[in-house]
N, C-alpha and C positions, 0 to 999 in steps of 0.2 A: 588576661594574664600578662604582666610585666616580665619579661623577659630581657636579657644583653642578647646583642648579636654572636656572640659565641657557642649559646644557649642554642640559637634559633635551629640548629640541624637537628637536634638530639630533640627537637621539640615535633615537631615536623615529622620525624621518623617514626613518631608515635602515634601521632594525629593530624587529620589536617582542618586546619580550622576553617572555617567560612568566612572569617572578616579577618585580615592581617594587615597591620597598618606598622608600615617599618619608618621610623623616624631619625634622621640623622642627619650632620651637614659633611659627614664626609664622605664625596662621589664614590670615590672604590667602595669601599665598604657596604656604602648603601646599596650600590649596584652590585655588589657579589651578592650580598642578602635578600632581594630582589630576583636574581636569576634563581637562587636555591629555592625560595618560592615557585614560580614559576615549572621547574624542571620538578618539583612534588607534585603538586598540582597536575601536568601533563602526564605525572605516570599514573594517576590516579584516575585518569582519564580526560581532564579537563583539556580537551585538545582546541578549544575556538576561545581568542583574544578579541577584547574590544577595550581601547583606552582610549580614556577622557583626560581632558586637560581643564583646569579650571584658571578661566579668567575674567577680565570684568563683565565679558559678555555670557560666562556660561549660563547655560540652562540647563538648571536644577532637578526641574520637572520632566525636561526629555533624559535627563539620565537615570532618575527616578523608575521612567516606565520602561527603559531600557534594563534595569534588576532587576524588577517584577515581570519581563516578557517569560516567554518559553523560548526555551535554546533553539537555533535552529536545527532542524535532522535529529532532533533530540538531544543531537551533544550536550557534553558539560560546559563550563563556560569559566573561563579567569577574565574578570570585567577589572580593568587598572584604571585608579583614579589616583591622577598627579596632582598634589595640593600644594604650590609652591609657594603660598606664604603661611600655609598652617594654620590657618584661620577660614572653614569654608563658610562662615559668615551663618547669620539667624538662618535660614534656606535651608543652607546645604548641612546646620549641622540637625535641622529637625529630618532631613530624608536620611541623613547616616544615622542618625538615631533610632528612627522608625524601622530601618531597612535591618540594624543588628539586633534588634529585637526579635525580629522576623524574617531570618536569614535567608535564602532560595536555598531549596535543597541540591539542586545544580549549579551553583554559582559557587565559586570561591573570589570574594572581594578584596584586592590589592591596594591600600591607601600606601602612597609614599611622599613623605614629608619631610622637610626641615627636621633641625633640632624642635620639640614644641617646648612651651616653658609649662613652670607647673600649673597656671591657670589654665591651659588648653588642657593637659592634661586631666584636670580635676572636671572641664566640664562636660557635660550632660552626653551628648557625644560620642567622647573620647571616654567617660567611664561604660558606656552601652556597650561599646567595642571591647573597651577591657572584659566586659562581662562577656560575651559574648565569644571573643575569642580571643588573637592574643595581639598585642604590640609591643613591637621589638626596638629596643633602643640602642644602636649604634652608636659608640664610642671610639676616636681616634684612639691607638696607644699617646701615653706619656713619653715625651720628650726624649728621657731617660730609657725607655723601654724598648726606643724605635731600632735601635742597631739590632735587639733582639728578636724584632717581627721583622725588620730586612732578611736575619741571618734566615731566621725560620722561611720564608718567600723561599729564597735562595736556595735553600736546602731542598723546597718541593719544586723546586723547577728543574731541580737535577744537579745542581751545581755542590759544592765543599767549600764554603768560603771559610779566608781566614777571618779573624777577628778584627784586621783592617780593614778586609773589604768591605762589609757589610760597615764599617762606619764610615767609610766613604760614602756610598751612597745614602746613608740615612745624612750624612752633613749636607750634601749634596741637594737633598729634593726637599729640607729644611721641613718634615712634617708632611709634604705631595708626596700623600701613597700613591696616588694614579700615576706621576710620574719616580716613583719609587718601582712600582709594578713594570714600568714599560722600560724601566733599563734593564731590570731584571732579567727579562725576557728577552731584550735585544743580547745582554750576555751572553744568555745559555744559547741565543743562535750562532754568534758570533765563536763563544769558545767549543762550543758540543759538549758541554759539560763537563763534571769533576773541580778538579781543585783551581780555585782564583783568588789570586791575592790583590791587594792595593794597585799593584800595578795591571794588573788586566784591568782592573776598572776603568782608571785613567784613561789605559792605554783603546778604551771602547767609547768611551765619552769624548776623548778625540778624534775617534774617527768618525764619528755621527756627524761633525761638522766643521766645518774650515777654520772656525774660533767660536767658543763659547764662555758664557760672561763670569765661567770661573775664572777662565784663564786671561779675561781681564784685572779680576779682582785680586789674581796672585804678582800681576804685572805690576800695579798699581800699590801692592803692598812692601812690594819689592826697590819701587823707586825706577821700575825701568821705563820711562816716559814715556821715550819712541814706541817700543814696543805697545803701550798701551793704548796708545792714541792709534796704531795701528790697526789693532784688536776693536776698537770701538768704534774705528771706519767700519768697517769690515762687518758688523754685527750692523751699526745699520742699513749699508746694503744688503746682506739678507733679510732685514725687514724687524729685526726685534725691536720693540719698543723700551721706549725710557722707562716708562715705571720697574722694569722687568732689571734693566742696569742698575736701579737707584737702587734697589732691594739687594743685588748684589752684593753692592759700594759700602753702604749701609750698616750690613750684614757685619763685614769684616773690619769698619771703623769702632762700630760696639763693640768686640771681640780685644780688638786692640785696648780701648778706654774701659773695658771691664777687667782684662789683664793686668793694667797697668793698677788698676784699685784693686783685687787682690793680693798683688808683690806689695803692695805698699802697703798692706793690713797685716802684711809676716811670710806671707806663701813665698815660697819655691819658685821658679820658674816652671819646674815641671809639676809641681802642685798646681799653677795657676792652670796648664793646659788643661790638666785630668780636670779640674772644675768645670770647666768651660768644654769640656768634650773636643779635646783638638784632639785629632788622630793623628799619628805619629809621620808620617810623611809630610803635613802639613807644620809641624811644629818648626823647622828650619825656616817655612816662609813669617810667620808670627813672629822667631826672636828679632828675626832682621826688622820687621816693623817696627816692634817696640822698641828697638835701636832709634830707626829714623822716626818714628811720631812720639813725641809724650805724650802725659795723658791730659794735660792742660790743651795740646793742638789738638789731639783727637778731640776733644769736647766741641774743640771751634769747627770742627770739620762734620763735626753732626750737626752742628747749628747749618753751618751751608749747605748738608744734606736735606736739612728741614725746609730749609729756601726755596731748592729743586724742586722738593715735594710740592710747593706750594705754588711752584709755576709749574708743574705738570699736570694737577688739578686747575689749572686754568682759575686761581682764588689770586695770584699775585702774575703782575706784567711779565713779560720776558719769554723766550726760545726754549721750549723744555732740552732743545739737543746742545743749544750754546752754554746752557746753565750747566747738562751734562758735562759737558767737554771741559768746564768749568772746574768741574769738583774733580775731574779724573787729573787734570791739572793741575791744581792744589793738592790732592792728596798724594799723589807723584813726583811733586817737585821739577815741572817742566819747566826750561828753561827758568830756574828761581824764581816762577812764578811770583810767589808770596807764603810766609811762613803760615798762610790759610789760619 
């Protein structure tokens, strides 16, 4: 049985199947759909865990006879088998095939996987397991959807967000529910719950840490130099890595050069943000940008973002921090650097 992971409680609550194989690439999700397994399972009595990890050295055949043993003390058993490329090769997919054919009547079998494409899914396998029992397919929300599964998060961990809040943090973790999830949570300890607006967010997200590379990327949109270079000392001593800045920097140069070719196709300025999802406290730092960047420099400052990119993958010569310091300089206008 094909099932979404939304499905998968209502499914579960009915039956539990012997072979479940949850597939997805996205960590929360997978790993919520994974424990709700697990906690059916245990109350069903399945109380003894044994998990297998497959790599180039696994053996097929010892996990094999580990299915077909007897439980110990009788117990039931959830045997988890992690497949992290989704592909358990000619071997392993003739024992998952052989084994969902003929499932242990004490065993409930956990397969967690990647996304698989439709070849894996269609083969031999992966259809024995659909027969057999079911597999669940985890889905991120849509881009557009995501302020409404923040809001929803938010709502069950106790909290009332307004309508900025919640898109705060969905702009914020850019699609990371895991870290979607853990601000969440760090809110609702921080405030004890009830009502939070944009500014509690903020106001939680800075106190998590001494600078973070939003408030780089607002420094840097804004044209305050000093301050930026400041912020981005700062961030390297605590240890964050450049790729992690460049995606910032990035982030808000597209924003900018997507803006600018919206207004120029007829939009609004506040048509161009609702396009682009800018949440309203952020829209004062965007007009100022689009002030100081056109959309001709923003192009060129993704071209020197693409540069960066390519000396932090170590594919082109050069300091990924000096390239950094670079572009935060160019896109800030440090000492007139250059119109980048």
């Amino acid at each position: 049985m094909l099932v979404p992971a939304q499905r998968l409680e209502a499914e579960l609550a009915s039956k539990l199947f012997p072979v479940v194989l949850i597939s997805g690439d996205e960590p929360l999700l997978t790993q919520e759909a994974g424990d709700l397994l697990r906690r059916c399972a245990r109350a069903a009595g399945h109380e003894e865990r044994e998990l297998f990890t497959v790599d180039r050295s696994f053996d097929w055949s010892a996990f094999e006879a580990s299915l077909n043993s007897p439980s110990l003390f009788a117990a039931q058993r959830i045997v988890e088998l992690r497949l992290p490329t989704g592909k358990p090769g000619k071997e392993g997919g003739r024992v998952l095939a052989d084994y969902a054919a003929r499932p242990a009547p004490d065993v409930v079998l956990l397969i967690m996987a990647p996304k698989l494409d439709q070849a894996t899914l269609k083969s031999a396998w992966a259809r024995k397991v659909d027969g057999a029992g079911l597999i669940c397919r985890v889905w991120p929300p849509q881009r557009r959807d995501l302020p409404g599964w923040v809001a929803a998060r938010m709502r069950a961990a106790g909290l009332q967000p307004t309508r900025d809040a919640a898109a705060v943090i969905a702009e914020r973790v850019e699609g990371n529910l895991l870290a979607a999830h853990q601000e969440i949570e760090k809110l609702a300890l921080l405030t004890g719950g009830g009502k939070v607006d944009a500014g509690d967010v903020a106001a939680a997200v800075t106190d998590s840490a001494r600078y973070d590379v939003f408030q780089l990327a607002d420094a840097v949109m804004l044209g305050d130099g000093g301050r930026a270079l400041r912020i981005l000392a700062g961030l390297r001593g605590e240890g964050v890595e450049p790729p992690i800045l460049l995606w910032a920097l990035a982030r808000e140069i597209r924003a900018v050069a997507r803006a600018h070719a919206l207004m120029a196709s007829g939009r609004s300025f506040g048509e161009a943000m609702s396009g682009l999802r800018i949440w309203q406290a952020r829209k004062p730092v965007m007009q100022r940008a689009l002030a100081r960047i056109d959309r001709g420099r923003a192009h060129r400052l993704l071209r020197e973002a693409a540069a960066v990119d390519r000396v932090i993958k170590g594919v082109a010569r050069g300091n990924a921090w000096t390239s950094i310091t670079g572009l935060v300089m160019s896109a800030a206008d440090v000492a007139g650097r250059r119109a980048a």
